[in-house]
KOLTORPA-858479 format. One line per field, with one value per residue: residue number from 0; x negated, y negated, z negated of N, C-alpha, C, CB in turn; residue in one letter. Coordinates in Angstrom, 2 decimals, padded with zeros to 5 digits, always signed. Glycine has a CB too. Example, Ala and Ser with C-alpha at 12.3 -4.5 7.8 and 13.67 -1.06 7.14 Angstrom:
BEGIN
pos (0; 1)
nu (-013.19; -012.85)
nv (+005.69; +002.25)
nw (-007.80; -007.08)
cau (-012.30; -013.67)
cav (+004.50; +001.06)
caw (-007.80; -007.14)
cu (-013.20; -012.90)
cv (+003.30; -000.03)
cw (-007.80; -007.87)
cbu (-011.31; -014.08)
cbv (+004.47; +000.60)
cbw (-009.05; -005.72)
code (a; s)
This chain:
BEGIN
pos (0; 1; 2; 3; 4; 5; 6; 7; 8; 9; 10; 11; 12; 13; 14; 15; 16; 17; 18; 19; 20; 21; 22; 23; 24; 25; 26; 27; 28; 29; 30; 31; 32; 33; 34; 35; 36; 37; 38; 39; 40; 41; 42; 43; 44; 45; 46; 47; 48; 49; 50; 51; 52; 53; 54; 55; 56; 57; 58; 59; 60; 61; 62; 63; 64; 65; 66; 67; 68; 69; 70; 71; 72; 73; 74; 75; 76; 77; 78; 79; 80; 81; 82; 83; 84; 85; 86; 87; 88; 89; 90; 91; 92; 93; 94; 95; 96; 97; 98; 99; 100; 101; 102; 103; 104; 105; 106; 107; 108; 109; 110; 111; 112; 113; 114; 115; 116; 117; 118; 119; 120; 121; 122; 123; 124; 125; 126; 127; 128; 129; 130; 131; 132; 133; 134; 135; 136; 137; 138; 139; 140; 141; 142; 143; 144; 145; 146; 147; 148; 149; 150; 151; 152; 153; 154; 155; 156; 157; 158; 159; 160; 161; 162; 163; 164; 165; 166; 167; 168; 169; 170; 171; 172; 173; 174; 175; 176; 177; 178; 179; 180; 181; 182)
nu (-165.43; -166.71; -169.76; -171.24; -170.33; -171.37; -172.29; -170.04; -168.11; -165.41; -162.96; -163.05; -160.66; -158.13; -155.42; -155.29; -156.14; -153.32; -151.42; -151.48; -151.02; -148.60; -146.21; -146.25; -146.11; -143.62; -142.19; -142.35; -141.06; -138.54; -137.49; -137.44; -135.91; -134.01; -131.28; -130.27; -129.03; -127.94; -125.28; -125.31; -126.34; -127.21; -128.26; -130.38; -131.94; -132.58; -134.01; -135.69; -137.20; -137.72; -139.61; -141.49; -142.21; -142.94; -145.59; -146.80; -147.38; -148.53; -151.09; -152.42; -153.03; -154.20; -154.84; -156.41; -158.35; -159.71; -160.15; -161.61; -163.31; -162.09; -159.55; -157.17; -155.35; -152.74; -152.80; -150.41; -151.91; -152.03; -151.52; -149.91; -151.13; -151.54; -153.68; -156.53; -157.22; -160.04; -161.57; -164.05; -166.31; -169.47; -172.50; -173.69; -172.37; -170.30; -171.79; -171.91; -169.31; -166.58; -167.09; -165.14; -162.92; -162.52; -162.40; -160.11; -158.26; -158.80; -157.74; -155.29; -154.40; -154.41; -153.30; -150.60; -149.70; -149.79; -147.95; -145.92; -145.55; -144.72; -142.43; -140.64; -141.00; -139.56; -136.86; -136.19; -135.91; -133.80; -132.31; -131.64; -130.98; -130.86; -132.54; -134.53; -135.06; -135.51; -138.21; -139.53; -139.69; -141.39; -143.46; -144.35; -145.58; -147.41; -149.37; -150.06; -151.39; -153.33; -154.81; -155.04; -156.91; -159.19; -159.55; -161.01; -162.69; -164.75; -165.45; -166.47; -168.91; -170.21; -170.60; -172.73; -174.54; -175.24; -176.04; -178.09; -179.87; -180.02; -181.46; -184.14; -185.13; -185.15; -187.17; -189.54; -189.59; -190.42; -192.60; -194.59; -194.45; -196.19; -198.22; -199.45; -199.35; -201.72; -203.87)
nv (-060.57; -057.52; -056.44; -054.29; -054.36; -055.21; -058.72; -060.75; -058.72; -059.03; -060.79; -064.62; -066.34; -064.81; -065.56; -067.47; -066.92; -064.74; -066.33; -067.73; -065.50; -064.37; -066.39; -066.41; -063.23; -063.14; -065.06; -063.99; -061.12; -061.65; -062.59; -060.39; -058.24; -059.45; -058.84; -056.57; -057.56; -060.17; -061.63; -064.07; -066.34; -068.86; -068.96; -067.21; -068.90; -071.14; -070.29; -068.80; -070.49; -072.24; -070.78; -070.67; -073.13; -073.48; -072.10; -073.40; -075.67; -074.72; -073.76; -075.55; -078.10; -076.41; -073.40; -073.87; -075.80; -074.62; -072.04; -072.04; -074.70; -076.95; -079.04; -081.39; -083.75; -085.56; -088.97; -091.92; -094.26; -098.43; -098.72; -097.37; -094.51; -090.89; -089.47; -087.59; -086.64; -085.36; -083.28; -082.06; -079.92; -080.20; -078.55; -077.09; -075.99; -075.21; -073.10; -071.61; -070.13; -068.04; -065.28; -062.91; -064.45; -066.85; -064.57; -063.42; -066.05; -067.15; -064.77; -064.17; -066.09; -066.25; -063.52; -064.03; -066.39; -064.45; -062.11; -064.14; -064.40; -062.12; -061.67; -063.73; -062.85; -060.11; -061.36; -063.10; -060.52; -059.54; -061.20; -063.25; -066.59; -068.32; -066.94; -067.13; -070.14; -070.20; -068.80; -070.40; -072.30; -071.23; -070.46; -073.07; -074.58; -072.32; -072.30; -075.56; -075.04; -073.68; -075.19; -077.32; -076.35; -075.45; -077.54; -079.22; -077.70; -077.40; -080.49; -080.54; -078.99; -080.64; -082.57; -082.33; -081.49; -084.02; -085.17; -083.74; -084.13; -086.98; -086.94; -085.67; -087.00; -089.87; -088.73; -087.94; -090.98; -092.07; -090.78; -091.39; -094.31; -094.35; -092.93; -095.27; -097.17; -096.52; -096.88)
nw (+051.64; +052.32; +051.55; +053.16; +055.60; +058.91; +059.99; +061.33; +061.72; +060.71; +061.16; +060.72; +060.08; +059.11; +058.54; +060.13; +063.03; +063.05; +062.39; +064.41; +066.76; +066.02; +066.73; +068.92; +070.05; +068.81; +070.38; +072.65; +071.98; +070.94; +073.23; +074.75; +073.58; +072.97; +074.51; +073.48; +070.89; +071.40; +073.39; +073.67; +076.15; +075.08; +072.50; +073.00; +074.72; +073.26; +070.60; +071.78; +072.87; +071.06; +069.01; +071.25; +071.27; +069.12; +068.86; +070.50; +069.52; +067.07; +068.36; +069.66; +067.63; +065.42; +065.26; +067.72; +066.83; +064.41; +065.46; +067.94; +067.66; +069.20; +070.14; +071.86; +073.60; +075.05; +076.23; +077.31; +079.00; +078.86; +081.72; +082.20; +083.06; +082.67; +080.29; +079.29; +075.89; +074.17; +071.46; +069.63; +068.32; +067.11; +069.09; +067.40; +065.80; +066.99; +068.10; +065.75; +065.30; +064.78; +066.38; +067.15; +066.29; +068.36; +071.08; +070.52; +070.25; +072.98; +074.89; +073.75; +075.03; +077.42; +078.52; +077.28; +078.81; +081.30; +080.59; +080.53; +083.24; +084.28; +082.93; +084.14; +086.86; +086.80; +086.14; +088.26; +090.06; +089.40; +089.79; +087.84; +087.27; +084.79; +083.07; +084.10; +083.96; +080.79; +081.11; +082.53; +081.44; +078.60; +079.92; +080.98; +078.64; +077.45; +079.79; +079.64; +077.24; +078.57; +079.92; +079.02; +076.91; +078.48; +079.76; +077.72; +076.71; +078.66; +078.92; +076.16; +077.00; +078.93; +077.10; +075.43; +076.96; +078.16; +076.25; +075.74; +077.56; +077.11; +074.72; +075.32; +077.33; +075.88; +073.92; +075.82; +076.70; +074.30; +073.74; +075.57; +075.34; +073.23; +073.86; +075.26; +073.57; +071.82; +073.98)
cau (-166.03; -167.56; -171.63; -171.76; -170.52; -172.37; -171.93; -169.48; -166.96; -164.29; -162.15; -163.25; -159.86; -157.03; -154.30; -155.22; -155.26; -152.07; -150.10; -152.16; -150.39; -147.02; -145.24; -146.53; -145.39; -142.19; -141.18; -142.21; -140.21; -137.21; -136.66; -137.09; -135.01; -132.71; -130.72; -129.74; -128.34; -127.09; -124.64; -125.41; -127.63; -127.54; -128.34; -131.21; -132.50; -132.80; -134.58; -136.85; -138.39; -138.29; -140.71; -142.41; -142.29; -143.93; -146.83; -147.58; -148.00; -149.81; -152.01; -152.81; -153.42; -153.82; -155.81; -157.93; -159.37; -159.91; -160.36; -162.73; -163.39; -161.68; -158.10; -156.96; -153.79; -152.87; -151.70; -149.93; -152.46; -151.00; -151.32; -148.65; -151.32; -152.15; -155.45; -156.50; -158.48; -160.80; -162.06; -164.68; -167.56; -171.26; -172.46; -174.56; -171.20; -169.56; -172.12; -171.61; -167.94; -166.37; -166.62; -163.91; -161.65; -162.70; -162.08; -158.73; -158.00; -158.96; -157.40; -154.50; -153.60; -154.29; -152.31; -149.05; -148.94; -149.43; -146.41; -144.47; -145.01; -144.45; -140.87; -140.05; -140.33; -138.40; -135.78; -136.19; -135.58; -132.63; -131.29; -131.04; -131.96; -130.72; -133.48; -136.10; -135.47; -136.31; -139.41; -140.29; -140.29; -142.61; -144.55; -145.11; -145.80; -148.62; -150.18; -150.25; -152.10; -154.43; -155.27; -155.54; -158.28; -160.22; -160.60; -161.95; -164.17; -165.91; -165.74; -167.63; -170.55; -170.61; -171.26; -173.83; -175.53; -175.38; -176.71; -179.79; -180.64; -180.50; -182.27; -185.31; -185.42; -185.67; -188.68; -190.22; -189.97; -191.12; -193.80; -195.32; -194.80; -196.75; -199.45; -199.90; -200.46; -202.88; -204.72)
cav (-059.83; -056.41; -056.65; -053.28; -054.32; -056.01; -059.51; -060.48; -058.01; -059.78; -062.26; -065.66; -067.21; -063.94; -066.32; -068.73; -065.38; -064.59; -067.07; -067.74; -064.73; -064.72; -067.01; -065.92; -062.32; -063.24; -064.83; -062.47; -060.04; -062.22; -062.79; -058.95; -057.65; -060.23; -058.69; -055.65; -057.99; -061.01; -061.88; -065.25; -067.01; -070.33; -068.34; -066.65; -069.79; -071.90; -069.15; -068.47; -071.89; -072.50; -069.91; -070.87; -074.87; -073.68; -071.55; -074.41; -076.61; -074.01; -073.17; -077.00; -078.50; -075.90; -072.32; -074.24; -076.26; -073.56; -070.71; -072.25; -076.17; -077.45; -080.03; -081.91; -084.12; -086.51; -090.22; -092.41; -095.64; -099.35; -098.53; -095.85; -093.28; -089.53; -090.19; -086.54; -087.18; -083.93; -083.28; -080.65; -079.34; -080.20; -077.72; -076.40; -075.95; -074.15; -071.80; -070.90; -070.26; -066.33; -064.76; -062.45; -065.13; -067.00; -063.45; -063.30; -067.29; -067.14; -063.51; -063.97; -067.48; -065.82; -063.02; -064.57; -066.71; -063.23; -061.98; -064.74; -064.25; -060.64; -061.69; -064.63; -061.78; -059.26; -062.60; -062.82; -059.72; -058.94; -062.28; -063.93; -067.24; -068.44; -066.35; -067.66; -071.56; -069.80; -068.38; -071.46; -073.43; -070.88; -070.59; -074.07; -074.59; -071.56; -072.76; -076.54; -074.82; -073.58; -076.53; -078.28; -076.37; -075.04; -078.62; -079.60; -076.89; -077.98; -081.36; -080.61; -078.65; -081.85; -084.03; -081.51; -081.23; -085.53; -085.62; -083.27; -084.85; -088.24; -086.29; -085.14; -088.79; -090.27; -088.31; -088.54; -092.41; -092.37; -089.57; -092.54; -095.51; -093.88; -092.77; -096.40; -097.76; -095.86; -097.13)
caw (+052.72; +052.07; +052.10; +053.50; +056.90; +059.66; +059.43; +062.39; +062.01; +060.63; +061.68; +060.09; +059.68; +059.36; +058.50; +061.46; +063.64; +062.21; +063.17; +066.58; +067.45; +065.45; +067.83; +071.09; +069.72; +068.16; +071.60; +073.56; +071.22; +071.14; +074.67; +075.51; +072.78; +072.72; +075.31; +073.27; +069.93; +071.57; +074.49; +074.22; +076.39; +074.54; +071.35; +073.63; +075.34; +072.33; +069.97; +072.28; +073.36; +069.76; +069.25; +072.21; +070.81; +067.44; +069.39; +071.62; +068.51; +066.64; +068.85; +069.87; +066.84; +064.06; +065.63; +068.24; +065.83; +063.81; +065.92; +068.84; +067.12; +070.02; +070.38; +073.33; +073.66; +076.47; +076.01; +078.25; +078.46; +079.17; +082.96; +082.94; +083.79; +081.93; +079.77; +078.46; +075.31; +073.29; +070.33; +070.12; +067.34; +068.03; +069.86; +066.75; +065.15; +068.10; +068.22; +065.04; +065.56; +064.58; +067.75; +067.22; +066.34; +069.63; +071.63; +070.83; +070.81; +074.78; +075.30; +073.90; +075.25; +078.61; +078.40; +076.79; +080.03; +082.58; +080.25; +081.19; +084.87; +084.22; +082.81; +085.25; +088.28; +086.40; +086.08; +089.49; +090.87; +088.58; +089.99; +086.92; +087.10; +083.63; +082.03; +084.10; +083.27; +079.49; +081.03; +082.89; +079.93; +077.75; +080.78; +081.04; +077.14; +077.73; +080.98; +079.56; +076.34; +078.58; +080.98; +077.70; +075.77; +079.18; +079.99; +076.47; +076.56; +079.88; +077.77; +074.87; +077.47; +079.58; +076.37; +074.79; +078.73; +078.37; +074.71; +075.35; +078.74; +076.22; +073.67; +076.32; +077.79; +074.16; +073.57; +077.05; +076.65; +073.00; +074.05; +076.84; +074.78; +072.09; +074.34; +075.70; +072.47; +071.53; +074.52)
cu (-166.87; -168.99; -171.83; -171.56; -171.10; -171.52; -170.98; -168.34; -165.79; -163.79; -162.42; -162.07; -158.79; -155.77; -154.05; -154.87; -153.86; -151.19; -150.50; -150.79; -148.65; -146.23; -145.27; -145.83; -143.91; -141.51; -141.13; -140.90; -138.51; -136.57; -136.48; -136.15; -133.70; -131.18; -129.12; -129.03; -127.56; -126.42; -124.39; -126.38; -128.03; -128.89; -130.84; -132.21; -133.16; -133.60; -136.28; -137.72; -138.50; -139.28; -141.70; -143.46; -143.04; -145.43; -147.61; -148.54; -149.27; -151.06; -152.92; -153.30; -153.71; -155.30; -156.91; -158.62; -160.07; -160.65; -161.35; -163.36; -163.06; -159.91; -158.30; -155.54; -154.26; -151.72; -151.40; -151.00; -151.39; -150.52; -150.03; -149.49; -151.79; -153.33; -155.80; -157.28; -159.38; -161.26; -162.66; -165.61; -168.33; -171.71; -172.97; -173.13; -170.39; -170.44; -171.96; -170.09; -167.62; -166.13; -165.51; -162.88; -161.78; -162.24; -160.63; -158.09; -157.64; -157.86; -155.85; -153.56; -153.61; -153.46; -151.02; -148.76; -148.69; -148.41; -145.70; -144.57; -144.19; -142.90; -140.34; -140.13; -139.63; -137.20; -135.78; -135.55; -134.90; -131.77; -130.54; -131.28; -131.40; -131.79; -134.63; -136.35; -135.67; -137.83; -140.17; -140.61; -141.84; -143.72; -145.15; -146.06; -147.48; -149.60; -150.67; -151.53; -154.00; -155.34; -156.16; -157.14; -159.03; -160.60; -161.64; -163.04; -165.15; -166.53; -166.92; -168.95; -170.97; -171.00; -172.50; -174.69; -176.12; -176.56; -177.91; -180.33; -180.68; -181.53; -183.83; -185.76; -186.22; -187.06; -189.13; -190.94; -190.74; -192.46; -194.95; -195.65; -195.85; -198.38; -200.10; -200.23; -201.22; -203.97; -205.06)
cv (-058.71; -056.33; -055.64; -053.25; -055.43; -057.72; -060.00; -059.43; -058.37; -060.82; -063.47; -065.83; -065.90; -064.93; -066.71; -067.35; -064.81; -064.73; -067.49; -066.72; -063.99; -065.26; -066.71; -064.69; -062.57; -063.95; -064.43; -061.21; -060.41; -062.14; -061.50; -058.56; -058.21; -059.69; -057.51; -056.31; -059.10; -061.18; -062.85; -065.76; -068.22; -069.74; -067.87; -067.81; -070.81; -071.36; -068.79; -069.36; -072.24; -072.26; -070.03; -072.39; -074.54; -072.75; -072.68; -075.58; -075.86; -073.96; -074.39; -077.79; -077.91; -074.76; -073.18; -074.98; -075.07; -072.40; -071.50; -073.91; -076.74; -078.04; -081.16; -082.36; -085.25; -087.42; -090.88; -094.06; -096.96; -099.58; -097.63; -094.62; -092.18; -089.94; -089.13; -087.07; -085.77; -084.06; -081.96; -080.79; -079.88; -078.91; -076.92; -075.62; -075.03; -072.93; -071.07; -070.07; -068.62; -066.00; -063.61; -062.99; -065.64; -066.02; -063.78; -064.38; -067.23; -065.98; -063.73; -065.36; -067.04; -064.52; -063.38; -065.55; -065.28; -062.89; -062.60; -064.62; -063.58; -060.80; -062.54; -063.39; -060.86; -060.31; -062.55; -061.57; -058.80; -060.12; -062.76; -065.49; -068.09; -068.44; -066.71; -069.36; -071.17; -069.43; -069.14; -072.82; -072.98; -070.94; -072.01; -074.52; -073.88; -072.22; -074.53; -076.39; -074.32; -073.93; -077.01; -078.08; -075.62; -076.64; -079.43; -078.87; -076.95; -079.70; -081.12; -079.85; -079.82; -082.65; -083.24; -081.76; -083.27; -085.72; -084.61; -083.79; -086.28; -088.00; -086.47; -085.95; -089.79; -089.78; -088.47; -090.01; -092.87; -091.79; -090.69; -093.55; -095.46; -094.07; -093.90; -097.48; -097.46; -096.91; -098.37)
cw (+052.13; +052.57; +052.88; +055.40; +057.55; +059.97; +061.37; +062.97; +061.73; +061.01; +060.26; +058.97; +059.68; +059.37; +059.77; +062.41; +063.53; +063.14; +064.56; +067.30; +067.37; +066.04; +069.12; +070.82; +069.66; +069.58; +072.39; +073.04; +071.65; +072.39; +075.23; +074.82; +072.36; +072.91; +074.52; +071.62; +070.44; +073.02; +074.72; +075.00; +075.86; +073.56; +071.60; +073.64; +073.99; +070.77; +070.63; +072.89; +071.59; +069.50; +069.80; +071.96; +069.90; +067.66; +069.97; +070.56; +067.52; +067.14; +069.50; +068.81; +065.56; +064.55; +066.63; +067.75; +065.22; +064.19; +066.73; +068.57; +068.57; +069.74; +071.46; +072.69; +074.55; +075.94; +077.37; +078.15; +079.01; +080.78; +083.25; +082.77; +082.26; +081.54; +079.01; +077.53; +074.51; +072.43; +070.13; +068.91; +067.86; +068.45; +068.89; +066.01; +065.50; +068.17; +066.90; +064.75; +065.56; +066.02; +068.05; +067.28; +067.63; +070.80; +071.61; +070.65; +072.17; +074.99; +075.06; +074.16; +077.19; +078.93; +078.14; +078.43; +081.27; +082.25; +080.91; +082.74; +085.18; +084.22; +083.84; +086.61; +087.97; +086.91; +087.43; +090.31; +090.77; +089.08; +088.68; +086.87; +086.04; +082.93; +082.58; +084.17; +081.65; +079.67; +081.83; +082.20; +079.09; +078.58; +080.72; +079.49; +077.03; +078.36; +080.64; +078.00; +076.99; +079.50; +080.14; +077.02; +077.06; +079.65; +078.58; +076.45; +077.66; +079.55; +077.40; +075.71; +078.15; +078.48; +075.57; +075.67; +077.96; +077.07; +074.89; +076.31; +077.72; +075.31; +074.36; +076.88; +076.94; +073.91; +074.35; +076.48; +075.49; +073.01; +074.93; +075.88; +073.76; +072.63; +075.16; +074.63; +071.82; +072.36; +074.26)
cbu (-166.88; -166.94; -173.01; -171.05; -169.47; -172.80; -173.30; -170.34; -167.00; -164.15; -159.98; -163.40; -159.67; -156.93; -154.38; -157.14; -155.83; -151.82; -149.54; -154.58; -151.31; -146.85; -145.35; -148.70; -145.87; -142.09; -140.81; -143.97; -140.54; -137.22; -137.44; -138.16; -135.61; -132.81; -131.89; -130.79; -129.11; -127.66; -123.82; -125.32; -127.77; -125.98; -126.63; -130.71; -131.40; -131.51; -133.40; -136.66; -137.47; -137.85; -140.50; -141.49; -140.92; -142.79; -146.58; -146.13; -146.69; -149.65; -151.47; -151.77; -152.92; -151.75; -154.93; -158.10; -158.70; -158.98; -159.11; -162.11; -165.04; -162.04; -157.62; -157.03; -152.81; -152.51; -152.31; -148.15; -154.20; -151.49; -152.52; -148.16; -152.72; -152.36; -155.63; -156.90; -157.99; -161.77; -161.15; -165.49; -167.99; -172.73; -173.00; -175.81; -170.63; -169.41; -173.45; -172.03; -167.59; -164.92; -167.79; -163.73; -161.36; -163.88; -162.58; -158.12; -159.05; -160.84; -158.17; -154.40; -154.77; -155.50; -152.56; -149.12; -149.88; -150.27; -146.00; -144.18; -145.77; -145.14; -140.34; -141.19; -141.29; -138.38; -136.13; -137.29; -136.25; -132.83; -130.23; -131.39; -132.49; -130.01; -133.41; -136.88; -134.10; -135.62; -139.51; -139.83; -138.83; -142.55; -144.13; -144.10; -144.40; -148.39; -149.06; -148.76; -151.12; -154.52; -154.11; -154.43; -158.18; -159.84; -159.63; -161.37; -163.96; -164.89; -164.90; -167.04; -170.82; -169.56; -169.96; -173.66; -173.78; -173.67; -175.58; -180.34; -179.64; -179.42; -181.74; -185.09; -184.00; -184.67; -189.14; -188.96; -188.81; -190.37; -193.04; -194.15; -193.70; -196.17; -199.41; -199.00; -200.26; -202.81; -204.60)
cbv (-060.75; -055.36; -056.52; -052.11; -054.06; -054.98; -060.42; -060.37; -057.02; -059.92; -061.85; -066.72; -068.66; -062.74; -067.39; -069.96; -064.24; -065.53; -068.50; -066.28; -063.97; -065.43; -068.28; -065.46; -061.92; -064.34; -065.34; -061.56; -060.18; -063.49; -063.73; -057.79; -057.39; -061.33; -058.23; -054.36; -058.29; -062.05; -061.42; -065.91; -067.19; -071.25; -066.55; -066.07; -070.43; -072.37; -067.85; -067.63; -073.75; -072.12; -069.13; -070.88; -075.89; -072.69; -070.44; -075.46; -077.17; -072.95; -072.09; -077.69; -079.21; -075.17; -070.91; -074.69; -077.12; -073.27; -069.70; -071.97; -076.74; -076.49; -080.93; -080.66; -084.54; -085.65; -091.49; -092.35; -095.87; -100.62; -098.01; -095.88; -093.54; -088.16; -091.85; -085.27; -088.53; -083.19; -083.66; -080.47; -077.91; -080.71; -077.90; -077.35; -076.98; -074.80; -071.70; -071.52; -071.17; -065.74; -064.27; -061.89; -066.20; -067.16; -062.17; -062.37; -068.12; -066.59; -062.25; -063.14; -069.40; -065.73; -062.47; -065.92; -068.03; -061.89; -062.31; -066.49; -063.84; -059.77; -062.21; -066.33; -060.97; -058.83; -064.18; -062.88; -059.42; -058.69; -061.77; -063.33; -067.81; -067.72; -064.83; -066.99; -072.89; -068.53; -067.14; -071.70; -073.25; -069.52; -070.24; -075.12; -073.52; -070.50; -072.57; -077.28; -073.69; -072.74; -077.81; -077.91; -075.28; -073.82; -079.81; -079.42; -075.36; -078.04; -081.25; -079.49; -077.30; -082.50; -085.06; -080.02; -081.04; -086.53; -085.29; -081.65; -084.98; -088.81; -084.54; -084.26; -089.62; -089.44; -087.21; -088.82; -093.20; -091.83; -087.87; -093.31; -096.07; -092.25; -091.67; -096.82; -098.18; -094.17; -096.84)
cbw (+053.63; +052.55; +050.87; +052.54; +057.42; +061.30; +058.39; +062.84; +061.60; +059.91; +061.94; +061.07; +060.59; +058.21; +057.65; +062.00; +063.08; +061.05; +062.37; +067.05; +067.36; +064.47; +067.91; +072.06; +068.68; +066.48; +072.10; +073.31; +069.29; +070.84; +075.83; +075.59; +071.81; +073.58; +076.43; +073.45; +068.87; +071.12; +074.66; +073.48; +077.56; +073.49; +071.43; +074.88; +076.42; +072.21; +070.26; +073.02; +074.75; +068.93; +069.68; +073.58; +070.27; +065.64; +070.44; +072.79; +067.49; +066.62; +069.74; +070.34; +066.88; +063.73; +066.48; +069.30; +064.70; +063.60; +066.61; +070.50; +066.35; +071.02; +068.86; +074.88; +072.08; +078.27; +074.93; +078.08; +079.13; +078.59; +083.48; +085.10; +085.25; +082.81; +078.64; +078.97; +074.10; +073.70; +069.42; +071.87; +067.17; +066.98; +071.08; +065.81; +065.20; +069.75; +068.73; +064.33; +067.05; +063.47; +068.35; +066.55; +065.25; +069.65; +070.94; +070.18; +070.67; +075.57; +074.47; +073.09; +074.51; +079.01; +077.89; +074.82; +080.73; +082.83; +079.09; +080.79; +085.76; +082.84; +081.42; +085.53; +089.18; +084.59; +085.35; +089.64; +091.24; +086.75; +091.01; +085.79; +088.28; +083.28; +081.73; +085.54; +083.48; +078.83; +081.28; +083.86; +078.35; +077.07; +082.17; +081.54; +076.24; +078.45; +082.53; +079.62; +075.51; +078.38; +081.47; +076.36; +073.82; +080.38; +080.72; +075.12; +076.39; +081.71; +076.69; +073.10; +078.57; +080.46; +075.03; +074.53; +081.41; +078.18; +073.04; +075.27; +080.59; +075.37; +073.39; +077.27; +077.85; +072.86; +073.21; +078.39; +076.70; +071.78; +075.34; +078.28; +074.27; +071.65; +075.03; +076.61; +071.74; +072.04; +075.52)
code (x; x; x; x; x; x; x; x; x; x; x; x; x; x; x; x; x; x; x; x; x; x; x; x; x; x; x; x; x; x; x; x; x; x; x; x; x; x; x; x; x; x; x; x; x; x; x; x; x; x; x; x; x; x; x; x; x; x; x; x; x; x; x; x; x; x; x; x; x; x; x; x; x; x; x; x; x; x; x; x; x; x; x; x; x; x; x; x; x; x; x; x; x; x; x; x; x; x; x; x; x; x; x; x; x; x; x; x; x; x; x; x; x; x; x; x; x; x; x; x; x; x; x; x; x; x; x; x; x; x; x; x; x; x; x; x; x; x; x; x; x; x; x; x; x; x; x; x; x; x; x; x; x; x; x; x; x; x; x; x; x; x; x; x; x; x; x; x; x; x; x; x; x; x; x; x; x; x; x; x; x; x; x)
């Protein structure tokens, strides 16, 4: 890092950035440009959820660690039912966290899904609907990325909120008990 600039200008993690945005790109790219190299749709379809498959994972277990200290994944418990679970920084941790990288974490996990709307109504209103079970896959892939880490991140403020109201209690009660044995 160059001393001469202000501290906060660079991206923490470039790599992690990188590839954050390497797969969301590359299938964005693919599926637009596809059109004009291949005349397959298998070729198409299977290329481009790939792409979409290795963003979803990236960006789930690899950059949101990384980029915002946040991961999320959902098990099935012995009931049958959905059981989200999170994994989040301490909050001292999170605030320390590159806010540039964070910026374009959020930004561009929200954008890459408007894209895919963007393309599913093109698909639409070209009457294709081939190309938009491809863009209702990445879509879902996106939109499940960012269920995932906006509910972790209301998470980790609800257990920070819990742990200083415990914190502030703790002392209270220790603050009393103190001042009654004295007496």
């Amino acid at each position: 890092m160059d001393p001469s600039q202000p501290p906060g200008e660079n991206y923490a993690n470039p790599k992690t950035c990188f590839f954050h945005v390497l797969f969301k790109a590359g299938a964005l790219a693919f599926y637009i440009l596809s059109a004009l190299f291949f005349n397959s749709f298998v070729i198409i379809f299977v290329v481009t959820v790939l792409l979409a498959a290795l963003d979803f994972w990236v960006v789930k277990n690899v950059s949101g660690r990384i980029l915002v200290g946040l991961r999320w994944w959902n098990e099935i418990n012995d009931l049958g039912e959905s059981v989200w679970k999170f994994e989040s920084l301490d909050q001292e941790s999170l605030a320390r966290m590159n806010k540039k990288g964070s910026w374009l974490f959020w930004w561009t996990l929200y954008i890459t899904a408007v894209a895919w709307i963007v393309l599913g109504i093109f698909s639409l209103i070209r009457f294709q609907a081939d190309y938009c079970l491809i863009v209702g896959v990445c879509l879902t892939l996106s939109i499940a990325n960012i269920v995932g880490f906006t509910k972790c991140r209301k998470d980790a403020k609800k257990q920070f909120q819990q742990f200083a109201s415990q914190t502030i209690a703790s002392r209270v009660s220790s603050t009393i008990q103190s001042a009654f044995s004295v007496v």
